[in-house]
C-alpha positions as CSV (number, residue, x, y, z in Angstrom):
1,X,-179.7,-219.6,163.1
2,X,-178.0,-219.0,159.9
3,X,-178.1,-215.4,158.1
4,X,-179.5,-214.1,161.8
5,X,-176.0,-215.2,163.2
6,X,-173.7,-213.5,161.4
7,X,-173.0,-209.8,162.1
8,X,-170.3,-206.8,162.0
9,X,-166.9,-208.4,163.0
10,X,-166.3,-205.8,166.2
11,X,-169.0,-203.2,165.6
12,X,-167.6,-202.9,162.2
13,X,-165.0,-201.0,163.5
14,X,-162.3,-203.1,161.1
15,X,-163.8,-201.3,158.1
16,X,-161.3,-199.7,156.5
17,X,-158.7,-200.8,158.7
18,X,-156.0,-203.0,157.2
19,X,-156.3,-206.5,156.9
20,X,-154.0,-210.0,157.3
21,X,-153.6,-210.0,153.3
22,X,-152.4,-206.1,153.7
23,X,-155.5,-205.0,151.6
24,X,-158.2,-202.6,153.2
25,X,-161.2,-204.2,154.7
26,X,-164.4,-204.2,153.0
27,X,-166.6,-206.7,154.8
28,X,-166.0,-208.4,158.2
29,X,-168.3,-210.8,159.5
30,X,-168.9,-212.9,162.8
31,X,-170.8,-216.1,162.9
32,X,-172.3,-216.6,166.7
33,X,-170.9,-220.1,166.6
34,X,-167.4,-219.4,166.2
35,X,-166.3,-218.0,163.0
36,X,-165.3,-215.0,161.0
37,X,-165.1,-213.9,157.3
38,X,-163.3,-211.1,156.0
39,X,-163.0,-209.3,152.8
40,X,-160.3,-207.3,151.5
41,X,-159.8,-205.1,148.5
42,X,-156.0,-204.3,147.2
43,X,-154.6,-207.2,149.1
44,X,-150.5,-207.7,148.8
45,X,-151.1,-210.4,145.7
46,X,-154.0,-209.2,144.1
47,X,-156.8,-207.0,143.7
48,X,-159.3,-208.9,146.4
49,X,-158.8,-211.6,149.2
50,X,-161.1,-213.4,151.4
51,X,-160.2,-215.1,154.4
52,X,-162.4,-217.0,156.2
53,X,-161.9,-218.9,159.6
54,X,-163.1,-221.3,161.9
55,X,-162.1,-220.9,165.7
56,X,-159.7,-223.2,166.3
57,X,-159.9,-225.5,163.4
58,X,-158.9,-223.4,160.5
59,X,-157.9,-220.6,158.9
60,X,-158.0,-220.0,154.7
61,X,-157.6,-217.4,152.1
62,X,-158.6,-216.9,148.6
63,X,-157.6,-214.8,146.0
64,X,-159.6,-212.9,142.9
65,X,-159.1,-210.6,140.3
66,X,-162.3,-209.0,140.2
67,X,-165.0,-208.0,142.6
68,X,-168.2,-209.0,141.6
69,X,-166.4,-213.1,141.3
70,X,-164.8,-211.9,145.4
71,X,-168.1,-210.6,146.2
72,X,-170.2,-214.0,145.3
73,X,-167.7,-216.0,146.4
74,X,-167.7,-214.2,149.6
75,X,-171.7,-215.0,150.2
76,X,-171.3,-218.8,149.0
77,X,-168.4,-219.2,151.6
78,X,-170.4,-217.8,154.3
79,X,-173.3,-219.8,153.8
80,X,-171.1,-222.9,153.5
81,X,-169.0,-222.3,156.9
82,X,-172.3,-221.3,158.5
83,X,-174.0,-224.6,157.9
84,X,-170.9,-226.4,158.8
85,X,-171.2,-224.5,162.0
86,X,-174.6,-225.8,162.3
87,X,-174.0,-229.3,162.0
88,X,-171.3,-230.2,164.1
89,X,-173.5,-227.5,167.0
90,X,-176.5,-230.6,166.7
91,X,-173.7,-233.0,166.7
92,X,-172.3,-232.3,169.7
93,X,-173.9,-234.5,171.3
94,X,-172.0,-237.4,169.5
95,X,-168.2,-235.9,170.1
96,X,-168.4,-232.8,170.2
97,X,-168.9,-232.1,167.0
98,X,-165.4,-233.0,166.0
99,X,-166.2,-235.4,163.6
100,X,-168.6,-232.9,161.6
101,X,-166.1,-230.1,161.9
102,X,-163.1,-231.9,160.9
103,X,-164.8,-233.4,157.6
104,X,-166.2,-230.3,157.0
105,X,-163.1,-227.9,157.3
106,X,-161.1,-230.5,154.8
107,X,-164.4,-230.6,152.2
108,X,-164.8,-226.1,152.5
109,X,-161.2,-226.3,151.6
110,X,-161.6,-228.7,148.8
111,X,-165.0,-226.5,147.2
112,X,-163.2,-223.5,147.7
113,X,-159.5,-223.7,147.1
């Protein structure tokens, strides 16, 4: 699954648009599995945000003063959340997943605080 299953949050119709740090979107991304990732430039406290969630589990935001730290962050985030996604999906068998996803939201937050 992974790159293949992330792809323009709503068409890409939030481009532009304002965003929940009350900067203007930049990227938007969906993961198939239940996420979203979303990058803002002039957000309220700072020049770029990123907030990243997991449906139901989590929701987290990051803040940088330059782009090019915002924009590789961004990609490293979105590979982490989407092998998370991953993992607890072949462990749901087990509980659901639960156990995967739980660990795994409390170590994204811990790698990217």
């Amino acid at each position: 699954m992974s790159e293949s299953s992330w792809h323009a949050f709503e068409d890409g119709n939030t481009l532009g648009q304002p965003g929940s740090e009350e900067g203007t979107i930049a990227r938007d991304e969906e993961h198939d599995l239940g996420a979203r990732i979303t990058l803002e430039r002039d957000a309220r406290v700072a020049p770029f945000a990123i907030t990243c969630g997991i449906y139901g589990w989590m929701v987290h935001t990051r803040f940088f003063d330059a782009e090019v730290e915002a924009e590789a962050e961004y990609g490293q985030m979105r590979s982490a959340i989407a092998a998370l996604l991953e993992a607890a999906e072949q462990a749901a068998g087990v509980d659901g997943g639960r156990k995967v996803l739980m660990d795994g939201v409390s170590g994204l937050v811990e790698r990217f605080p």
